[in-house]
PAVEXLUM-221396 format. One line per field, with one value per residue: z, x, y of N, C-alpha, C in turn; residue in three letters. Coordinates in steps of 0.2 Angstrom, whole numbers, plus 2048, in hexadecimal, padded with zeros to 3 digits. Layout:
residues N
n_Z c(Z;...)
n_X c(X;...)
n_Y c(Y;...)
ca_Z c(Z;...)
ca_X c(X;...)
ca_Y c(Y;...)
c_Z c(Z;...)
c_X c(X;...)
c_Y c(Y;...)
code c(ALA;...)
***
This chain:
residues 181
n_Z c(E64;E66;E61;E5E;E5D;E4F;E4E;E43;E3E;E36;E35;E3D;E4D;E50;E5D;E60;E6C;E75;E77;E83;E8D;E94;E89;E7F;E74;E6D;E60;E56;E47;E3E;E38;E30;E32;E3C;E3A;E2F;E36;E40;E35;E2F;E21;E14;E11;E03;E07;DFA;DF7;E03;E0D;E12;E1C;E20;E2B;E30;E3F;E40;E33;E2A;E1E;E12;E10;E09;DFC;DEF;DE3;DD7;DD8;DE7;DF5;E04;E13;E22;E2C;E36;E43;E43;E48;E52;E53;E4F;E49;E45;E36;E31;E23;E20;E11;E0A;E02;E04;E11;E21;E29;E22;E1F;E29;E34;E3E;E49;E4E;E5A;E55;E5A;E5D;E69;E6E;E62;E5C;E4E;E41;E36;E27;E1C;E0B;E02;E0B;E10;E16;E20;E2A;E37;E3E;E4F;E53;E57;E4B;E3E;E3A;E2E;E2C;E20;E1A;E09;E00;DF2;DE2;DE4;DDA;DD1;DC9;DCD;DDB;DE7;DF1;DFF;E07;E15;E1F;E1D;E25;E23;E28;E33;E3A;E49;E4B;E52;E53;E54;E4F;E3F;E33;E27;E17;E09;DF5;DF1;DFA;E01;DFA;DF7;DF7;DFD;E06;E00;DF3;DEF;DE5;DEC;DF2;DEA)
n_X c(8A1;8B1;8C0;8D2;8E2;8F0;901;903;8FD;8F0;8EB;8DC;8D4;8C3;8B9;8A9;899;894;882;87A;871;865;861;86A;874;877;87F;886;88F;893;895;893;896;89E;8AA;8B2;8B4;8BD;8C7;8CA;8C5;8B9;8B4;8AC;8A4;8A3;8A4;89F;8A7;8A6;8B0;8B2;8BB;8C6;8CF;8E1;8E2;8E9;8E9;8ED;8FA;8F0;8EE;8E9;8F3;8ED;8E0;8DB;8D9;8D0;8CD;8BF;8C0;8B7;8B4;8A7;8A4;8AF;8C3;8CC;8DF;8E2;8EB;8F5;900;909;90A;90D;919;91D;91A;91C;91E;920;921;91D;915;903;8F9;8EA;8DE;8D3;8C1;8AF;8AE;8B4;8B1;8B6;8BA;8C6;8CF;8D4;8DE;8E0;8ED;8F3;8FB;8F0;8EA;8E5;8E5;8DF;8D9;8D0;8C6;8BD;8BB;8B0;8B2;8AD;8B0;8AF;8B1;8BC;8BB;8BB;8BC;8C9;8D1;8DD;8E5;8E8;8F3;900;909;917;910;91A;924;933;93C;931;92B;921;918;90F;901;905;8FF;907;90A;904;8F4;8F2;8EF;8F4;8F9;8FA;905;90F;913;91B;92A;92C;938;936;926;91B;917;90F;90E)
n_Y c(D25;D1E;D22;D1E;D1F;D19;D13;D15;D23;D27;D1A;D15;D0F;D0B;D0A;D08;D10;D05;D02;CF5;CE9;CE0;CDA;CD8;CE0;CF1;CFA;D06;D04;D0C;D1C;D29;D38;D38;D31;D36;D41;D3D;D33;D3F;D41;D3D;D2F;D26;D17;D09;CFC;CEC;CE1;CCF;CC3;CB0;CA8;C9A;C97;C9B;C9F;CAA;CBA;CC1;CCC;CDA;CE5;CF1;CF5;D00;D0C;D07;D02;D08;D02;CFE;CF4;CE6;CDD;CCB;CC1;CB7;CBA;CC5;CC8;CD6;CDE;CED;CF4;D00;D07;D12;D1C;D2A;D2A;D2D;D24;D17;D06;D01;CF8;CF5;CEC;CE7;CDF;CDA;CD5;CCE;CD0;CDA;CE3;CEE;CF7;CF8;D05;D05;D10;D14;D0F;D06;CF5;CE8;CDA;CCC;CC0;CB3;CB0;CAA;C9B;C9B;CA9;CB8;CC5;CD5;CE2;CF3;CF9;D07;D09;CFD;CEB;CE7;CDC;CDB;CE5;CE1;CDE;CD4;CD5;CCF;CC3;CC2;CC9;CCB;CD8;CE2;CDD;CD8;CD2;CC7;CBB;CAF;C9F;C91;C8D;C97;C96;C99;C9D;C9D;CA8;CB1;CAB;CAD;CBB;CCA;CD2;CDF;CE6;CE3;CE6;CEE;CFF;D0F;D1F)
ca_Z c(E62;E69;E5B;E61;E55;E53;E4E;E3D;E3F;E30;E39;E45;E50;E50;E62;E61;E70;E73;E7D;E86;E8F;E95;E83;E79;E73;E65;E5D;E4E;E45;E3A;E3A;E29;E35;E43;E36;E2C;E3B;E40;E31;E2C;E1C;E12;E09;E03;E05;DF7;DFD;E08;E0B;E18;E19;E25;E29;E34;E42;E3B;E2A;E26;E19;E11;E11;E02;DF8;DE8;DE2;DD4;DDC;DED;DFA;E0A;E16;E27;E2E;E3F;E44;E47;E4C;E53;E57;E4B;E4A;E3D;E35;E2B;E24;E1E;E0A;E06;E02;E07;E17;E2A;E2A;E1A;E20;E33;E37;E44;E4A;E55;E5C;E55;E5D;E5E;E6E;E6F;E5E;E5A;E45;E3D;E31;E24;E17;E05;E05;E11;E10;E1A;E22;E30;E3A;E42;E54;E59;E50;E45;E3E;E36;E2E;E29;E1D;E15;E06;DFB;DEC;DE3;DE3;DD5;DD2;DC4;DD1;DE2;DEA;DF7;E02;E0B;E1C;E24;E1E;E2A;E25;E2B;E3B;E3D;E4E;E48;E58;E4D;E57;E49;E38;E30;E23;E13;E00;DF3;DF0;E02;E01;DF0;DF8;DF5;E03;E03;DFC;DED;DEC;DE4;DEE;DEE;DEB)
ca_X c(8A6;8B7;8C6;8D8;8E6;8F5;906;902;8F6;8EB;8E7;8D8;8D0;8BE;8B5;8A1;897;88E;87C;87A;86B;865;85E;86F;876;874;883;886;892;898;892;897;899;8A3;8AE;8B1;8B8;8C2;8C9;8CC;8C6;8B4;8B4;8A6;8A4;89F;8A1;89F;8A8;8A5;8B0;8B2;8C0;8C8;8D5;8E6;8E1;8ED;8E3;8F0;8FA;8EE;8ED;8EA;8F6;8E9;8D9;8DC;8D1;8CF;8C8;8BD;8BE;8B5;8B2;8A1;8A5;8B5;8C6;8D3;8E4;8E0;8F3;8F6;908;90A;911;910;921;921;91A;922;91C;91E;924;91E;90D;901;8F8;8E6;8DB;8C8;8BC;8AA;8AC;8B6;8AD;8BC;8BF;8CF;8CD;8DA;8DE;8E3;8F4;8F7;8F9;8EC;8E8;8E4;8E7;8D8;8DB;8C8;8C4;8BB;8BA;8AC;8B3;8A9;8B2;8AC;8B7;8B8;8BC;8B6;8C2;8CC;8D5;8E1;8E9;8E8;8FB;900;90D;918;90F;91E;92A;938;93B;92C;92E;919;915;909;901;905;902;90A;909;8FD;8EF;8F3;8ED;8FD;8FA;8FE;90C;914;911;922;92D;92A;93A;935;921;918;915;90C;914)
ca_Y c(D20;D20;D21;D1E;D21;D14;D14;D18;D27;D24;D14;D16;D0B;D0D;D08;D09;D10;CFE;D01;CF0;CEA;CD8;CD8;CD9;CE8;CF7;CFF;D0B;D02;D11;D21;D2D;D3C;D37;D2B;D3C;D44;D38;D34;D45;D41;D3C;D2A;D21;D0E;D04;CF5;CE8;CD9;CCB;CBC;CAF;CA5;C97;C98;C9C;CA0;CAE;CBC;CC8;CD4;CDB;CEA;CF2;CFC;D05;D08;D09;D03;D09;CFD;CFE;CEC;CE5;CD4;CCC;CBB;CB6;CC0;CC4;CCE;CDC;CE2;CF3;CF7;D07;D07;D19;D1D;D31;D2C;D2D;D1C;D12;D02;D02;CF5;CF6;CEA;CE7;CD9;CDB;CD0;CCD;CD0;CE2;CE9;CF4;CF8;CFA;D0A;D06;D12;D13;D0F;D04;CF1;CE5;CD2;CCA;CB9;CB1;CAD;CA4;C93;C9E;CB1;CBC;CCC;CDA;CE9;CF7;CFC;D0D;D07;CF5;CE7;CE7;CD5;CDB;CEB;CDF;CDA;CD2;CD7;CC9;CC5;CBF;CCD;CCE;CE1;CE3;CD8;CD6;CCD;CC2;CB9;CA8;C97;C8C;C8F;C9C;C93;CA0;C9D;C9D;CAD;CB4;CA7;CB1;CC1;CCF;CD3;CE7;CEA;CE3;CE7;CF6;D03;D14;D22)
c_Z c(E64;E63;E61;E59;E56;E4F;E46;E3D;E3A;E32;E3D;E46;E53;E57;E63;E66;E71;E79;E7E;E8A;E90;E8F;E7C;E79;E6C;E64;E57;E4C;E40;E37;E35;E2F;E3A;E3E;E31;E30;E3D;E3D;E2D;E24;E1B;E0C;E09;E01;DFF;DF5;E00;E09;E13;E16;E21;E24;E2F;E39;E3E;E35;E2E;E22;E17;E10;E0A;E01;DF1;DE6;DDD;DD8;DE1;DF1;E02;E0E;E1E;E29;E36;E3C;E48;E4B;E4D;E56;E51;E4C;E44;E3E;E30;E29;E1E;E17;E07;E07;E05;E10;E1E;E2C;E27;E1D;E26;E30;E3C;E44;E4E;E55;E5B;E55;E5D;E64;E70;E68;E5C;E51;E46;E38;E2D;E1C;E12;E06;E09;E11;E17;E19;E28;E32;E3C;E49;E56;E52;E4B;E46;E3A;E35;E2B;E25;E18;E12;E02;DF4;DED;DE3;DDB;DD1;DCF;DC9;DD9;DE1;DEF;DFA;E06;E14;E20;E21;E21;E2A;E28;E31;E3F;E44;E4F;E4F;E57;E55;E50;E43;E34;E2A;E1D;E0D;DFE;DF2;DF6;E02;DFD;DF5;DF8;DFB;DFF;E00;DF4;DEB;DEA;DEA;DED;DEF;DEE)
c_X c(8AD;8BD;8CC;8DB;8EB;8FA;905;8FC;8F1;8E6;8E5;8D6;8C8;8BA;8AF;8A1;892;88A;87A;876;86C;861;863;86F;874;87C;885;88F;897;892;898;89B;8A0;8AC;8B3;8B7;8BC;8CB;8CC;8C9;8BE;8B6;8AF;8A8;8A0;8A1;8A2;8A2;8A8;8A9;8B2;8B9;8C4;8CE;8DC;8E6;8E4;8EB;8EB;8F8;8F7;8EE;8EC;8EB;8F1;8E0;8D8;8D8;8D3;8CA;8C5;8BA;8BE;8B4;8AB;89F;8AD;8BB;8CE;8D9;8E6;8EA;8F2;8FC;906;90D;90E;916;921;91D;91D;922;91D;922;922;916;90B;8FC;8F2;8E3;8D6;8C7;8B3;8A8;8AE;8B3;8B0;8BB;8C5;8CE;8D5;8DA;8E0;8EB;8F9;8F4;8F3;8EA;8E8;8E7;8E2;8DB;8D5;8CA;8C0;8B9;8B6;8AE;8B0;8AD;8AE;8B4;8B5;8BA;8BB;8BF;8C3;8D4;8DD;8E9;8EA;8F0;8FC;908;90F;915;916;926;92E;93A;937;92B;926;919;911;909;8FF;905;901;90B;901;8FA;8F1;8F1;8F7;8FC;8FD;904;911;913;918;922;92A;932;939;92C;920;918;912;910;911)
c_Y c(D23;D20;D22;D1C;D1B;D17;D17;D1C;D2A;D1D;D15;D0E;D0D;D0A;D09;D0A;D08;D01;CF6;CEE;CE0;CD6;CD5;CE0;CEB;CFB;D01;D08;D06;D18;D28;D35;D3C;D33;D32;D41;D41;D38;D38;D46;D3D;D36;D28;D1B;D0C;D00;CF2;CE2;CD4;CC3;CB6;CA9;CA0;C98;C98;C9D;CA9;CB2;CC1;CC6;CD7;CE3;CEB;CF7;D03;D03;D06;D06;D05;D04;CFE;CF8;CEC;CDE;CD2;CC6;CBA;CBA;CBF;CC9;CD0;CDF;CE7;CF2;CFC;D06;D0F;D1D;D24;D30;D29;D25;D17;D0C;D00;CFF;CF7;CF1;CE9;CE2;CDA;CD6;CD1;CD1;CD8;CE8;CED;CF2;CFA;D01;D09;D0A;D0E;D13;D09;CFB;CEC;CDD;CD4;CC3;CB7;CAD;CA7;C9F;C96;CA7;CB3;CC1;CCD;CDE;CEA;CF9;D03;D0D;CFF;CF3;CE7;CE4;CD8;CE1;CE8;CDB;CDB;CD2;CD0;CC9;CC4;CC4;CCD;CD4;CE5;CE1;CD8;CD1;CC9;CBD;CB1;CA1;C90;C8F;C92;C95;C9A;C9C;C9E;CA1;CB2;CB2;CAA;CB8;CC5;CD1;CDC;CEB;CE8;CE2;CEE;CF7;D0A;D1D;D2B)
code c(UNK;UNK;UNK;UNK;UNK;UNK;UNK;UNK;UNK;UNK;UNK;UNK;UNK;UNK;UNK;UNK;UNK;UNK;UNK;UNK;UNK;UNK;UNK;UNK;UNK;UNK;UNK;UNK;UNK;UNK;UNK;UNK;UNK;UNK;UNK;UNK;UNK;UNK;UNK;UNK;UNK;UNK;UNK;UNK;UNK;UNK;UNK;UNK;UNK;UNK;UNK;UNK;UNK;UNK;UNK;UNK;UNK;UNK;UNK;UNK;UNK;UNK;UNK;UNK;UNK;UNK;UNK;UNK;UNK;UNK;UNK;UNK;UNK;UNK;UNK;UNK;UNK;UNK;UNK;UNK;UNK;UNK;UNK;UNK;UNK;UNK;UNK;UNK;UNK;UNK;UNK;UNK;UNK;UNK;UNK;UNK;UNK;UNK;UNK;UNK;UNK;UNK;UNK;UNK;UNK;UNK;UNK;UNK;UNK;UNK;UNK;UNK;UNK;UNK;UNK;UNK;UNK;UNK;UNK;UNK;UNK;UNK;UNK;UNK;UNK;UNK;UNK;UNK;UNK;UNK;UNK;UNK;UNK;UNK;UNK;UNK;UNK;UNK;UNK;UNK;UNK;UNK;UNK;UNK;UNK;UNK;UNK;UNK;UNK;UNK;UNK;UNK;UNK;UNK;UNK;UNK;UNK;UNK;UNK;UNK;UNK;UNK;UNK;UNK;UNK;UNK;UNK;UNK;UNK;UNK;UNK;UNK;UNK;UNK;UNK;UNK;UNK;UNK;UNK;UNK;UNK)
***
């Protein structure tokens, strides 16, 4: 498995080895060793979430400030553009996003820690995401960061108007949401 680091280096990018054949293919999808090394660090997943979702639908920016989850999201239909922003205040980073394109077709994960807000945008007419989280969902501690922050200055690869719930709608610019400390 290839890992590449990004701008926030907490955030990987996970690349599977894919074997490929005129049969289809075979790849290890996450691998506790290699994820470990990586990472720098040992979480366990407990659980799973899978959602799917139409072009332009907008998901995010979510957290939970008690309770934290870390998340390890791939796409298994479609192609979407996965966002992190950094909200841990003593780090070099707290306020800086990163951005990448998982598809179906490139297989890449996002490894987003504890800490650090996350959504996406669906570019195909439709998107399947997969994440593992390390902690459960926990409605009462989840907040949503404004997508469209201008402090933030996210480059969202928007053709028209994002699809969002009222809860993303309501989301707190980051000078006024929790954070962690």
């Amino acid at each position: 498995m290839n890992v590449l680091r990004t701008a926030i280096p907490d955030v990987l990018i996970f690349e599977p080895a894919v074997h490929a054949d005129a049969r289809g293919f075979f790849m290890e999808t996450f691998r506790d060793e290699d994820f470990r090394r990586a990472a720098g660090c040992a979480r366990p997943f407990v659980q799973d979430n899978h959602s799917r979702s139409a072009r332009n639908v907008l998901r995010g920016l979510h957290y939970q400030i008690r309770r934290p989850q870390g998340k390890l999201v791939r796409v298994v239909a479609g192609e979407v553009f996965d966002v992190a922003v950094d909200l841990r205040r003593g780090s070099a980073t707290f306020g800086k996003w990163v951005g990448e394109r998982l598809s179906a077709e490139n297989k890449r994960q996002m490894w987003i820690p504890e800490g650090i807000a996350h959504g996406f945008l669906v570019l195909s007419d439709f998107a399947e995401t997969l994440y593992k989280a390390t902690d459960y969902y926990a409605p009462a501690y989840e907040r949503t960061l404004l997508w469209n922050d201008a402090a933030i200055g996210i480059a969202w690869p928007l053709a028209g108007a994002p699809i969002l719930t009222p809860k993303d709608t309501a989301g707190a610019p980051l000078a006024a949401c929790e954070v962690f400390s």
